[in-house]
C-alpha positions, 0 to 999 in steps of 0.5 A: 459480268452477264448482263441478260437481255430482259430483267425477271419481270419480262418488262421490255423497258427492262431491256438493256439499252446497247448503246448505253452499254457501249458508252459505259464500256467506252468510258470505263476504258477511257478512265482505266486508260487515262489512270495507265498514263498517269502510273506511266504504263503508256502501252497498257493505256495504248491497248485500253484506248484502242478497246474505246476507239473499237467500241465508240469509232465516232469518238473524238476523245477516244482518238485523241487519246489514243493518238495523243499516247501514240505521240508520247511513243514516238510512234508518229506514223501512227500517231498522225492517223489517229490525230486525223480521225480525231481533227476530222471528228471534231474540226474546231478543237485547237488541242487535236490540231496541236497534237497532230501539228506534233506528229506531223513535225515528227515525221519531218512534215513541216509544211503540214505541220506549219498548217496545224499550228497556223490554223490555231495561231491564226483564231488568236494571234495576238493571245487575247483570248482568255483560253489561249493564255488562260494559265500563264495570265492565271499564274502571272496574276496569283503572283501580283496578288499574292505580292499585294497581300504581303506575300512575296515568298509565295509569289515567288513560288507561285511564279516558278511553274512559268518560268520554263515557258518565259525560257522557252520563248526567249530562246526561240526568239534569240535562235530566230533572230540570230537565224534572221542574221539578226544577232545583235536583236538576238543577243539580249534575249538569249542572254536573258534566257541565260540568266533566268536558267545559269546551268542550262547548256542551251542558254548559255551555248547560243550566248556564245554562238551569239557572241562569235557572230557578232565577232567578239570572240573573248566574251564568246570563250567564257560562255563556250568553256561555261557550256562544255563544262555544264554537258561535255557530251554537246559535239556542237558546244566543243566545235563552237569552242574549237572555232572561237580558240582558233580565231584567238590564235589558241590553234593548239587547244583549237586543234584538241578540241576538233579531234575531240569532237570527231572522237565523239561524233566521227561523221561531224564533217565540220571536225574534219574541216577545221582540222585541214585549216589549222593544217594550212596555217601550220604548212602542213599541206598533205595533213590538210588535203587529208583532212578535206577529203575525209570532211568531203567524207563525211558529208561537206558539201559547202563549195562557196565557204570552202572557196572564200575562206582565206585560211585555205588560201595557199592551198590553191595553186595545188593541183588537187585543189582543183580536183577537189572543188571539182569533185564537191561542185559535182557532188553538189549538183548531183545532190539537188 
């Protein structure tokens, strides 16, 4: 469409007005991108929210747009220069922050993401705001009072959506706990976790984890075998399980389970780590010393653990003990 510059009757207040123009064209390109997303044609929606951020350069919403799609694309570079625009455009708005917080965590830049979620944690801490869990108390309170009215089918339903987001922060908080060497505060909240979501290989894997540092080793086992079976393909959830059986003595199911994990992933060093101790304790010394040069490899670093673990322990008076402790010491030092 042409549009003139003076209607028929050479009225000049007839005259289209050219910033008028472009904020029409910036929210006709801002609704066409939006319907994009939602059909899931991320790259068309990509193109329409660059034509608005062209049209409209001072537009917050056409930058958050455009870097919240770049975000979607796992094109974090990118991503975290239009997230910047739009933080510095509009500075007091939390969801631009969260977003390039999500770019920044991409790309490995923890410390700047730390300031992004911090400066939103930060305006309310302890989520008394009403925006902040405006959802979760929106849901949590529909349920009640669907319950009051009789209706506990649909308060049930009603309550489901949050359910992921209940999962979500258990977990993390039984992973950091358990991270703070704090397992038995770790165990209950992964365990709760675990049973809200049964088939969840993430849930029920960090019980077991849970479970083998606090040494109970048998209740580990079932939770191990539970996650393997739920996604074969987790090289962790096997190793987890090879470990446990060894320190239940099971060192033939131990030992498959090792060399299944560095079929499936042949860089996992740990594989190869554990493999050279069950050689140890089988008297299998030239297998063992093998299999610590191939973890050494494959990047084992850990000159502490390899020193203190006594399954190793008659490996030492070899003369390639020293040799190797002093090629990983070196290797070590080299690296920091």
């Amino acid at each position: 469409m042409k549009f003139s510059r003076r209607s028929g009757n050479g009225d000049p207040q007839d005259e289209p007005n050219p910033d008028a123009w472009n904020h029409k064209l910036h929210d006709f390109y801002i609704d066409l991108g939006v319907q994009a997303e939602r059909s899931g044609e991320l790259l068309a929606a990509l193109e329409l929210y660059e034509k608005a951020v062209k049209n409209q350069p001072e537009s917050a919403l056409a930058w958050y747009n455009l870097g919240d799609t770049l975000l979607s694309l796992k094109r974090y570079e990118k991503a975290v220069e239009a997230l910047e625009v739009t933080v510095g455009l509009s500075p007091e708005t939390a969801l631009f922050h969260y977003d390039l917080g999500l770019a920044l965590y991409g790309l490995d830049r923890h410390e700047e993401a730390r300031g992004q979620f911090a400066f939103i944690v930060d305006g309310d801490p302890k989520l008394q705001r009403a925006s902040s869990g405006l959802v979760l108390q929106s849901i949590t309170n529909l349920a009640l009072s669907l319950e009051h009215l009789g209706h506990l089918d649909d308060a049930v339903k009603a309550l489901v959506p949050a359910q992921k987001t209940a999962v979500d922060i258990l977990h993390n908080l039984a992973w950091l706990n358990f991270r703070a060497k704090r397992p038995a505060d770790a165990l209950p909240l992964a365990q709760a976790a675990a049973t809200i979501c049964p088939r969840s290989e993430p849930e029920v894997h960090l019980v077991g984890r849970i479970l083998m540092d606090l040494k109970r080793e048998s209740e580990a086992l079932e939770f191990l075998r539970r996650a393997r079976r739920l996604n074969p393909g987790c090289t962790d959830a096997l190793y987890d399980l090879g470990v446990t059986l060894g320190r239940l003595k099971q060192r033939r199911e131990a030992r498959v389970c090792f060399n299944k994990v560095i079929r499936q992933d042949p860089d996992y060093a740990w594989g190869y780590y554990d493999l050279a101790c069950l050689d140890t304790l089988e008297n299998k010394r030239e297998a063992a010393f093998k299999n610590l040069d191939r973890a050494v490899a494959h990047g084992f670093r850990d000159v502490a653990y390899l020193r203190r673990d006594s399954d190793l322990r008659s490996l030492r008076k070899d003369p390639r003990w020293k040799r190797l402790v002093a090629a990983l010491t070196a290797g070590a030092n080299k690296e920091s």
